[in-house]
N, C-alpha and C positions, 0 to 999 in steps of 0.2 A: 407432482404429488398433490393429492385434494389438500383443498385449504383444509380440512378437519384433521387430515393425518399431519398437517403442516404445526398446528395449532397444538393436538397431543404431541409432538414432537417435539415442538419449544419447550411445552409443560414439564415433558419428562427431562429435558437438558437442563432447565433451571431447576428444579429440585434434585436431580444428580449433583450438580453444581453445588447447591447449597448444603446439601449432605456433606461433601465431598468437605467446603469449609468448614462444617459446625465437625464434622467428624477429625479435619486437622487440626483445627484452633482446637478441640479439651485434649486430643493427645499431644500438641506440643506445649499446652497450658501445664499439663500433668508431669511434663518434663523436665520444665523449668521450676515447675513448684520443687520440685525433686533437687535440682539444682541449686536453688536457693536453700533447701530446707540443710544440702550438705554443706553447703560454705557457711551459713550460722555455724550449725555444727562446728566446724572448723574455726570459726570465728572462736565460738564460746571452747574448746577443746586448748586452743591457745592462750587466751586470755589466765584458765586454769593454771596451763604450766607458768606464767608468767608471774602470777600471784603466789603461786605454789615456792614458786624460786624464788621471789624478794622474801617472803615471808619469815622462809628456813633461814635466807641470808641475814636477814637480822634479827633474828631471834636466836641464831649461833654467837654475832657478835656481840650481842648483850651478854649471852650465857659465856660465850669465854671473858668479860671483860669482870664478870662478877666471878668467874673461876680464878681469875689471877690476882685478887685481891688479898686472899691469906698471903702469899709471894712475896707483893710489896708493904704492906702494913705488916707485916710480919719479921722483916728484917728489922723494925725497930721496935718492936713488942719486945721479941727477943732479949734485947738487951737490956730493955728498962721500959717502965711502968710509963707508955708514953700519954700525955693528954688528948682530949678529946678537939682542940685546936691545931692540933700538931697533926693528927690521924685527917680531921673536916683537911689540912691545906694537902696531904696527899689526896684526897678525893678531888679536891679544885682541880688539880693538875690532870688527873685522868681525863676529869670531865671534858675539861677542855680542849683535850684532845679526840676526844667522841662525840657527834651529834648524835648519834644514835638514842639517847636518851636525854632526858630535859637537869635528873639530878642524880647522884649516883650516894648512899644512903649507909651508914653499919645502926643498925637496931636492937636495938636490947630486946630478952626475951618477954619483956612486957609492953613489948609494941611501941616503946618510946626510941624517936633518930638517935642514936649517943651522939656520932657525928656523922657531917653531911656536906655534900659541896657547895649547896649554897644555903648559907647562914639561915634564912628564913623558915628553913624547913628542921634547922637543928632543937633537940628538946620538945619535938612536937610527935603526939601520938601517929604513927599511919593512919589513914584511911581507911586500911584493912585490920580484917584481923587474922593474927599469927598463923591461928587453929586451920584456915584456910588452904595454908601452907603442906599442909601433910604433917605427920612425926619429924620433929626436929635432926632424933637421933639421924636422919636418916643425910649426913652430910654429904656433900657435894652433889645435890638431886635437888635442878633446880625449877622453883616452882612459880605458875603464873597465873596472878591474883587479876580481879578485877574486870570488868570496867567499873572503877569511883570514879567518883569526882571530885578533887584536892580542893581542899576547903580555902586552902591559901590563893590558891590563884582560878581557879573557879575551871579548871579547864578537866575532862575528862582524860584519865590516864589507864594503861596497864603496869603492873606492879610485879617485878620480877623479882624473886627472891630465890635464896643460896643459902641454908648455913653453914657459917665458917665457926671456925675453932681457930682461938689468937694466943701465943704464951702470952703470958701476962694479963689477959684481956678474957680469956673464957667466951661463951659459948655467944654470938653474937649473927646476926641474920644481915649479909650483903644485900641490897635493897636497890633496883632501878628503875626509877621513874619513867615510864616511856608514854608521852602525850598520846593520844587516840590519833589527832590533824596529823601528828606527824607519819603515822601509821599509813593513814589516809593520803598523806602526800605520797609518800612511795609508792601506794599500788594504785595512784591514779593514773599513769601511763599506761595500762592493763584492761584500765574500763573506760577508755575515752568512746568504745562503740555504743550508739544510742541506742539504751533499752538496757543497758547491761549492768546489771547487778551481784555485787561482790559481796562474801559473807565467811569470816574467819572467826569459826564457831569452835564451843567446845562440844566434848560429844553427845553428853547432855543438851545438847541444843541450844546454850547460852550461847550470844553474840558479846566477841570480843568487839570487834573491829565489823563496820559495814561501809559498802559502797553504794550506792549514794550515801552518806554521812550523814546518819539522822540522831542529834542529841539528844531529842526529846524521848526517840524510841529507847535510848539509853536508858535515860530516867526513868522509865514506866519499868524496863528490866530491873534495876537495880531494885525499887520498891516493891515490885512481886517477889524478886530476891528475898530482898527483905522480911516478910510477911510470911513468904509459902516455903523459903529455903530453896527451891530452881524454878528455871524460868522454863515454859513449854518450848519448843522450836515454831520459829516461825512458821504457819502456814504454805505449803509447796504453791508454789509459784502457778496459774493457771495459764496452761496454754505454754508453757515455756520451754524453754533449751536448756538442759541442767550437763552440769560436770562438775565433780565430785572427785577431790584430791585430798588423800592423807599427808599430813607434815610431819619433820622428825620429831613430834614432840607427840607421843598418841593421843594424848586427851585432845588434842585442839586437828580441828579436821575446814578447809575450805571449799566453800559449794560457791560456783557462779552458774547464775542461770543469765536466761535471754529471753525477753517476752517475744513469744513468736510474731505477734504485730509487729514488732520495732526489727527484728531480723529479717521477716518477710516483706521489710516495705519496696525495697525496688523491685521483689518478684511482683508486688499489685500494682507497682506502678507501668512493670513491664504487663502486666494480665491487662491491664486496664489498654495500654495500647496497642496489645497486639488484639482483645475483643474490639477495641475501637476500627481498627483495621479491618478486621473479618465481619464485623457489621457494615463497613462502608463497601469491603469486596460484594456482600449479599445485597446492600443496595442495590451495584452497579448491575450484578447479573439480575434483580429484579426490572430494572429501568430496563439492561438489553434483553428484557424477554418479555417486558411490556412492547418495545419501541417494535420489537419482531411482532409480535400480536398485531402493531397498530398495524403494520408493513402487509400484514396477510389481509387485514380485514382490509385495507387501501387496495390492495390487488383485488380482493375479491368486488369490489363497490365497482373498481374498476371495470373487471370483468364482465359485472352485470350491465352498468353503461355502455360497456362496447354489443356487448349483445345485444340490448336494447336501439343502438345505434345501427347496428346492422340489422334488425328485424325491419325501424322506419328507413333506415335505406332500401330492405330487399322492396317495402310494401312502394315507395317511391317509385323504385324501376318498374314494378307490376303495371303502378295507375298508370306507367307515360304513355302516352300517345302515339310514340315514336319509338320502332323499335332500338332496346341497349343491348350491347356488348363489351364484354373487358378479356384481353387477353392478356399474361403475365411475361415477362421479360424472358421466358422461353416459347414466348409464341403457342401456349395452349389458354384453352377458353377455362376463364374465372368464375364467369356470370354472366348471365344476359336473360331478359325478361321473357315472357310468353309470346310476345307482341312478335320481338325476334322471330321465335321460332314459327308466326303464324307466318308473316313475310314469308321466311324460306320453306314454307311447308314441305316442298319437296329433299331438302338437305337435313330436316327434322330429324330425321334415326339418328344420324352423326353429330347434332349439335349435343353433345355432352359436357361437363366438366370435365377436362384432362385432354379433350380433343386435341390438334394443332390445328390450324389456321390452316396449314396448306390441305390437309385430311381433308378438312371440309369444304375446302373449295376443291379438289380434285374429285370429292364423291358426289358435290352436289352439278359439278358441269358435265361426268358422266350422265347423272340419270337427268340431265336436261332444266336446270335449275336455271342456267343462266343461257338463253337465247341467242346473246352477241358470241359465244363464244366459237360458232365456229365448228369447222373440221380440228384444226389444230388445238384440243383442245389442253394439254400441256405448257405451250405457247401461255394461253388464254392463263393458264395457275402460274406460269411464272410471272407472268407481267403481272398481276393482279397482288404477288406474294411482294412483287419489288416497291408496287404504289404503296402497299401497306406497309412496309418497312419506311419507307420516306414518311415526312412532314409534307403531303401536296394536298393544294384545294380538292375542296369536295368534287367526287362523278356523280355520275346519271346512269344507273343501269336499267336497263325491262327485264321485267317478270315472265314468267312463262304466261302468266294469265293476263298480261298486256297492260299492267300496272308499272309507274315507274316510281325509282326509288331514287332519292338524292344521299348519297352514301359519303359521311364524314367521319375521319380516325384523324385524332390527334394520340404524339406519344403524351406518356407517363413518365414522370422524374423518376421512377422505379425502373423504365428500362419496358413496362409495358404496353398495351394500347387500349386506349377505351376509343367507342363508334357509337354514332349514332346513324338509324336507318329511318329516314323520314318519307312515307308516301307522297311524293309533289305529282300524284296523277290528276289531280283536281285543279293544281298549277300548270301543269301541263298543256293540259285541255284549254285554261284558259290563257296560258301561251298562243298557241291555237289559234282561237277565237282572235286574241290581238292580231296575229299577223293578217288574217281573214279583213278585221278590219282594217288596216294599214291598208291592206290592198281596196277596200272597200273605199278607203281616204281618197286613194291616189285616182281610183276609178272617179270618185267625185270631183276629187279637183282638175281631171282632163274634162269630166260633167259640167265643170262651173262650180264645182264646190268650195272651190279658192278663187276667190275675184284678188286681181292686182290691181290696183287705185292709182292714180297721180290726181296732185291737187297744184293749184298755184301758192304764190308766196303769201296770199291771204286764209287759205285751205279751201279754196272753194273748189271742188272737185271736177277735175276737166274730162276724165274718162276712168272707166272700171269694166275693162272685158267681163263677161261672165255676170255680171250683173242682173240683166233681165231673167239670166238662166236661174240663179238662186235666189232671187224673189220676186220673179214675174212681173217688176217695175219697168216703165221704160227708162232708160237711161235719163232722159233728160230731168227728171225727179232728181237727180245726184246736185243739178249743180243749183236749181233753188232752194235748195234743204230741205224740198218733198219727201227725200229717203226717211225723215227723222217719223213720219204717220204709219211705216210700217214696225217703226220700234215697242214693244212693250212700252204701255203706258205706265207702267213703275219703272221702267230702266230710262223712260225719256228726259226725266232730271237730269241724269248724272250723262250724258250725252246731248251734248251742245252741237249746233250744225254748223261750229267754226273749228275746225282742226286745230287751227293756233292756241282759241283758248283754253280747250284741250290738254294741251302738252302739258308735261310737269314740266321742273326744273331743268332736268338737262336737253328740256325742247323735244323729248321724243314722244310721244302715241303707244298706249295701248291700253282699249278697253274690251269689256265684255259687256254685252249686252244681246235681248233676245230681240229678234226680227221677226216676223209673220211671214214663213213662205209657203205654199203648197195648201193653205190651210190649217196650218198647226205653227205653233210657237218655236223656234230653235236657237240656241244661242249660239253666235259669231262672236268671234274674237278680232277686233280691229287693232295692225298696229301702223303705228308711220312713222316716220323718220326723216327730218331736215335735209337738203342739199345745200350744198355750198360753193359756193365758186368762190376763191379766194382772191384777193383778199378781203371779200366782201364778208362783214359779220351777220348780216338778214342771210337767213335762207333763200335760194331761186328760188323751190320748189319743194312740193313735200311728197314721198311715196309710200307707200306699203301696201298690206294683206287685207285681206278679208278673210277669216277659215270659218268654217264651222266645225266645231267646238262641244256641239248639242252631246255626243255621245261622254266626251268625256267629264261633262256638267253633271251630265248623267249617272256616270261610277262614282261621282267626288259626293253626289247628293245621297248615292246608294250607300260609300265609303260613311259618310258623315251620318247616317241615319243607323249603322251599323255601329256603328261606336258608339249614338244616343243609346242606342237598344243594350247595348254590352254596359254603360251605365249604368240605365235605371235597371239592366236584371243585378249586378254584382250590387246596386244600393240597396235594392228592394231585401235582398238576405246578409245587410250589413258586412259588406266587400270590398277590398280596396285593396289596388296594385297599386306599387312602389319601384321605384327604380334608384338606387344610392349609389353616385360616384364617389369613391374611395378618395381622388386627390381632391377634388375640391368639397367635398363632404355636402356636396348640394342632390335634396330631394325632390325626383321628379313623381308627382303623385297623381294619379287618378282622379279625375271630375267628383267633389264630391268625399275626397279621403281623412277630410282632417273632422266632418262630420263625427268618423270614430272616435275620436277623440274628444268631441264637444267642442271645436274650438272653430272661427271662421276660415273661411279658405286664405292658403296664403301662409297661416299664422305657423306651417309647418316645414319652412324654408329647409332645416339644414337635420341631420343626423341628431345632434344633439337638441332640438327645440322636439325632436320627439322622444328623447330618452329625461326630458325635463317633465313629461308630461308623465313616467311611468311610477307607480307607487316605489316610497324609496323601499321598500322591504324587496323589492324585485329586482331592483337595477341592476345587484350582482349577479341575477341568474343569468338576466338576458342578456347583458355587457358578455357573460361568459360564454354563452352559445353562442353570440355572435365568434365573439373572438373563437371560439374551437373551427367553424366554420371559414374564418377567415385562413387558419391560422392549417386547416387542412388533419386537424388532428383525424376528428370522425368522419370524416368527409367534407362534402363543400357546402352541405345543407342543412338546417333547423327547422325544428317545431319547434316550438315554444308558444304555452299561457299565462299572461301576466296580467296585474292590474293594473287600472290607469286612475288618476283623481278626477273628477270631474270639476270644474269651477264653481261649479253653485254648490259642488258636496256631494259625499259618495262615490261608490267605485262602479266601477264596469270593467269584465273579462275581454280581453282579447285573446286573439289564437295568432300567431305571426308564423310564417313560413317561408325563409328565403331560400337562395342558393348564391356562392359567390363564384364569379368569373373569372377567370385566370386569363395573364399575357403566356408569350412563349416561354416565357423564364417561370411560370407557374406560381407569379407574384398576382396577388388578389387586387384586381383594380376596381371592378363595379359589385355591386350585388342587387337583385332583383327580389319580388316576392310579390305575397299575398295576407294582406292583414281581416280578419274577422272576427265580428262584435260575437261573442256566447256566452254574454250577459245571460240572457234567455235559459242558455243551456245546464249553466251553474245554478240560477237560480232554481229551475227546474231540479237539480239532481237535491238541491237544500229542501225544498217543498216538499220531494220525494222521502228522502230522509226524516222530515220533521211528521208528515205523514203515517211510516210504517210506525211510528213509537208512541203515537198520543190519536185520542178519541178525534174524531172526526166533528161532532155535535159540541162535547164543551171543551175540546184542546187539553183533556187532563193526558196526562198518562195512561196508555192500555196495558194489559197485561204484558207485554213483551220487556216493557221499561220497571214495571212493578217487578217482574223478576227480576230482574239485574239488583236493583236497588236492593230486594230483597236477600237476594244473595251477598252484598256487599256487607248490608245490617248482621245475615247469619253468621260472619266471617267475623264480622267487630261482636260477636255474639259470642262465638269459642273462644274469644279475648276475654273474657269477662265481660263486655260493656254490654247490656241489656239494654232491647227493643220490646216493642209494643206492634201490634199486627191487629188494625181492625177489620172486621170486616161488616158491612152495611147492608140491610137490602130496605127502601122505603114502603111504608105500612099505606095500601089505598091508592098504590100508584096506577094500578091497572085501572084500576074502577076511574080515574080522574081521566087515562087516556080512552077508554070505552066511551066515556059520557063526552065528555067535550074535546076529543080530538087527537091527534096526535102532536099536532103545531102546539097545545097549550101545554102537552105530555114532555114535548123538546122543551119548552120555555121554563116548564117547574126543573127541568133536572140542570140545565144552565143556572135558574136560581140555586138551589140547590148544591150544586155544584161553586157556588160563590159565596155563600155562607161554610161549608166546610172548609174553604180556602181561607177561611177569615177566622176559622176555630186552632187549625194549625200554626205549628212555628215554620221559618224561614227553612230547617233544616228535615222538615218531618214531608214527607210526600201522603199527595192525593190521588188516586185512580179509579179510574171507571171501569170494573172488567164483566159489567153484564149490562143488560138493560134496566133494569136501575138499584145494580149493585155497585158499592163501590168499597173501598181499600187504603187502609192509612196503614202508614209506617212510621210510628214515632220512634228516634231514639233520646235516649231519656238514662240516667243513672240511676235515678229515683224511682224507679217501678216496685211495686206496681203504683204506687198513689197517683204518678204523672196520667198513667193512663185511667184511672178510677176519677181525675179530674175532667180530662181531655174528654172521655167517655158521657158525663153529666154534659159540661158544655155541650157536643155534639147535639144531643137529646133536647137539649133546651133551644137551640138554634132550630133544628129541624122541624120542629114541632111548632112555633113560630108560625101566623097565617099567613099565606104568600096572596097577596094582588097579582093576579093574571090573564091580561087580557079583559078586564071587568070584574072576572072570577074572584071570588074569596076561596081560595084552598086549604084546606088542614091536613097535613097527613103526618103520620108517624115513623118511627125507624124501630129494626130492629139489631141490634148490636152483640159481635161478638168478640173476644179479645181473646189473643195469648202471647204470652209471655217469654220471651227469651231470651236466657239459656234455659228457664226452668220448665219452659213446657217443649224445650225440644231445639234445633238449630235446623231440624228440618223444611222449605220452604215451602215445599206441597202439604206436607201433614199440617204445618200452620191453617194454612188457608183452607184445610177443610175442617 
């Protein structure tokens, strides 16, 4: 899948996702609200019945306890005129068998206690008044006064009344004090849920009895009572949970609500954790659909690297010199360069990708590819299929065109094969050549081109066949030390005409030195060697060679002048090969290598004394190519450009290019390369760049950079933030390069050029976009005044008489400005 469909893919999954939670968290939010909203419900619906039942219950027991009072006071009315002490000790006794009320009362119809169960309230007016009661006539209908507040003991009360009819006694009102607290006590088991509000009203809306217990609201009732004759109903509840119960008594009706905050609080405390949840689920699918984005955009970075890695390996295999090939663990061709296929030009149709190995070797010894092969030419493809499959030292085959090729396959830890195909017809040849002269040797040394020597135990030389033959001395020269006058007179130093004192340490002989034979100088090689006769420790005798030597002085001089040469060309274009052993981490470098680096020879012993030397902003790059290189990821090769410090300050570019070596196990032992300095070249591409965007003459700005800018200003322009746009052309400029030149015509507009540098701020640009036009870009908040300022300065600068070159110059400007946003955000209509 392209990374782009990869990318809307993830996109569309997390916003699925996210939908998917925002859309289950409000419908299961909206579920549980519902759930909650029914269990309040249910709460406050119970609480009802529960108030509704205490309330009947004791407001029955009052009302039968004051119904059965004609009953008992009655039976001794009956018989006699009884006192109001006699009647108060039956009330004691009731009382005290009923908590239900605080005192239990008989009343005269002018509102005064006659008797009472406890003494303190006897001969004292009620609280209330009678008329309150209803029509008296109206006996055994009983009636519920109040909330007062008994004067005697301060406490708020309901007042139940009854009237009775007594023989003896006439028309008198049964009276029950019943405390408010006490009220309050009973229906607090009812309202123990928080938030919950109890209210035992009459239907008029006065409050008898509430829960929470508020006296004070009492008092403000009774005093409106008082004043207005009824009290309003309290205000409905906001937001609340109402139930609404009638009692057996219809004037008096019980409402309990529930503030829906205090009912709703573990539904918001569940809302709250179950968004907390579905906000942290949304996190997480945002993290795993960033962490998949990072994941694509890492494959793709990747992607490009390896690309990039395969394009510098294909162009590697291109440059070698040798032709490559890769075949894949089933034996068909992977790659292989041009180089390849110019070698086997004749097997060319067949080299393809997908080929196999034996294909191409069976169609290119048909059409005569390979010379050695013979009649048998099946033979020839199997033996050739079996080498390749083996781990064996490299062959040697010929070309049809009589070129020979040194042919190396190692396998691949994949199961495949990579080859190298190296032309050695130039070794060949000089194979050749060597045996030519071996034989050329041996022809000399039967010549005399090898003289045999013996000397005595002093070394003085007793005989040397072949002597006269190779330098036309007579023998007897040997044993005076004559032979030393045919010696090069620079080699005569080091060639003393005593063999002994000659010898090194372990007493043996061998020098080189040139001889004069024929005419011409040749170098011999002298060696000798002690005899002994045991157990004698002096030598008898001393013997050995004479050779000549001259040819191979020869290739060492040509060898060594060949390597000066490969030197000074790879220093001359600041070059240097390297060779790094992995175990012991020691650099072997090129004549001349640590130069790149500024540093003296030597100073670049080991791996690390050159990655000490690399700028530290680099050292992860190149530590990391190395290591991919090592490590086989991209191959076994790097480029890489880095900076280096120099000691005295400042940087220089390097270009580094190694390749690393594998053992049989494909473990990375050595690495090789080629480092070079393109200081040069970076500086070059800076110059080049600083170049396209600024005046050549005063270094300002040319138009290319004045757009940009300008465009940047018109951008912060449809912001609001206003620019100023001059444009210049100086008054008399021609006439000053007409008359005195062009050189003084360059030197006024460089002054010129430095006085408007000197008018601007830090943040405003100067350019040059004609010949002696030029272009400011102030920005400024305060326009126009900044530029009606800017604009005089300029004028006054310019105008200014310039010394140049002798000359006194005056010339003028003339100046144009605009304005924007107000004259436009356009950058071309500006500047015309």
């Amino acid at each position: 899948m392209p990374a782009r469909h990869s990318r809307h893919a993830i996109g569309f999954v997390a916003v699925a996702l996210l939908t998917v939670i925002g859309i289950g968290t409000a419908l299961l939010l909206d579920q549980m609200r519902q759930t909650a909203r029914d269990a309040a419900d249910g709460v406050v619906q119970r609480a009802a019945s529960v108030v509704e039942s205490t309330v009947n219950r004791l407001f029955l027991q009052i009302d039968g306890t004051l119904a059965s009072l004609p009953g008992l006071v009655g039976q001794v009315s009956s018989q006699r005129n009884p006192g109001a002490e006699e009647v108060s000790q039956i009330l004691r006794s009731i009382n005290f068998q009923n908590l239900n009320f605080r005192d239990l009362l008989l009343v005269r119809p002018d509102g005064v206690a006659w008797a009472s169960a406890r003494a303190s309230s006897r001969d004292r007016p009620l609280p209330i008044e009678l008329r309150e009661t209803g029509p008296a006539q109206r006996s055994g209908v009983v009636r519920i006064a109040g909330p007062v507040q008994n004067p005697t003991t301060g406490e708020w009360a309901l007042f139940f009344l009854r009237p009775v009819r007594l023989p003896n006694l006439g028309l008198l009102y049964a009276a029950a004090e019943v405390p408010i607290p006490l009220v309050v006590t009973l229906l607090n088991p009812a309202a123990e849920v928080p938030g919950l509000r109890v209210a035992v009203t009459r239907t008029d809306g006065r409050l008898l009895v509430g829960l929470p217990h508020d006296e004070a609201r009492l008092s403000r009732q009774s005093a409106e009572a008082a004043g207005a004759g009824e009290v309003a109903p309290p205000p409905a509840a906001v937001a609340a949970i109402v139930a609404a119960r009638p009692t057996l008594y219809r004037t008096i009706a019980i409402t309990v609500t529930l503030d829906a905050a205090a009912g709703m609080t573990e539904w918001q405390r569940d809302r709250d954790r179950l968004i907390a949840v579905a906000l942290g689920a949304s996190l997480v699918v945002v993290a795993l659909a960033l962490a998949a984005l990072l994941v694509v955009q890492q494959r793709e970075r990747t992607e490009r690297e390896r690309q990039r890695a395969r394009a510098t390996l294909e162009s590697a295999i291109e440059s070698m010199s040798d032709g490559f090939v890769m075949f894949d663990a089933e034996d068909r061709l992977v790659v292989c360069n041009e180089r390849y296929r110019d070698l086997y030009s004749v097997s060319a149709p067949f080299i393809v990708p997908g080929a196999s190995f034996e294909h191409i070797m069976r169609e290119g010894a048909r059409r005569g590819q390979y010379p050695q092969a013979g009649d048998d030419l099946e033979g020839f493809v199997r033996d050739t299929v079996t080498w390749h499959h083996g781990n064996h030292p490299p062959i040697e085959r010929m070309l049809p065109d009589g070129r020979w090729l040194l042919i190396t396959e190692r396998p691949m830890p994949d199961g495949g094969t990579v080859g190298i195909r190296t032309d050695i017809t130039a070794q060949k040849q000089a194979m050749r050549e060597l045996a030519i002269g071996e034989r050329r040797y041996s022809a000399l040394a039967k010549a005399g081109a090898i003289v045999t020597w013996q000397a005595n135990a002093e070394g003085t030389i007793l005989e040397a066949p072949g002597w006269t033959a190779l330098t036309g001395l007579p023998d007897t020269v040997l044993r005076d030390g004559g032979w030393v006058a045919v010696v090069h007179p620079e080699d005569q130093a080091a060639v003393p005409p005593n063999w002994v004192a000659a010898a090194d340490a372990d007493g043996s002989v061998d020098i080189e030195f040139r001889i004069l034979t024929g005419g011409a100088w040749r170098w011999m090689r002298v060696r000798g060697a002690p005899v002994y006769e045991p157990p004698q420790s002096r030598p008898l005798e001393w013997v050995g060679t004479i050779h000549d030597v001259h040819d191979r002085r020869a290739a060492q001089a040509a060898l060594a002048e060949s390597e000066a040469r490969f030197v000074r060309a790879i220093s001359a274009v600041g070059m240097g090969t390297w060779d790094w052993n992995l175990t012991t981490d020691v650099l072997h470098l090129s004549p001349g290598y640590e130069a790149l680096y500024q540093k003296e020879e030597g100073s670049l012993p080991t791996a690390r004394a050159a990655a000490d030397a690399t700028h530290p902003d680099d050292v992860a790059d190149v530590t990391a190519a190395v290591d991919r290189a090592l490590k086989g990821i991209e191959g076994d090769s790097y480029d890489i450009e880095f900076r280096i410090l120099r000691p005295g300050g400042g940087l220089r570019w390097l270009r580094m290019q190694g390749r690393a070596e594998r053992d049989a196990h494909g473990k990375a032992i050595r690495m090789s390369g080629v480092t070079q300095d393109v200081t040069a070249r970076h500086d070059a591409e800076q110059q080049l760049a600083h170049m396209a965007r600024h005046d050549a003459l005063t270094d300002l700005p040319n138009r290319t950079m004045l757009r940009e800018r300008m465009d940047a200003a018109m951008a912060d322009a449809g912001r609001g933030n206003a620019s100023a746009i001059f444009c210049l052309d100086l008054d008399r400029f021609k006439q000053v390069n007409d008359t005195l030149g062009h050189p003084v015509g360059d030197a006024l507009l460089r002054a010129v050029t430095a006085r408007l540098l000197g008018c601007i701020r830090g943040t405003d640009m100067v350019a040059r976009i004609g010949g002696d036009e030029f272009a400011i870009v102030q920005s400024s908040v305060n326009q126009p005044s900044d530029a009606r300022t800017l604009a005089r300065r300029i004028i006054a600068e310019i105008s200014r008489p310039y010394e140049i070159e002798g000359n006194r110059i005056v010339i003028g400007t003339s100046l144009g400005i605009a304005i924007a946003p107000q004259d436009g955000i356009d950058s071309d209509r500006l500047l015309r």
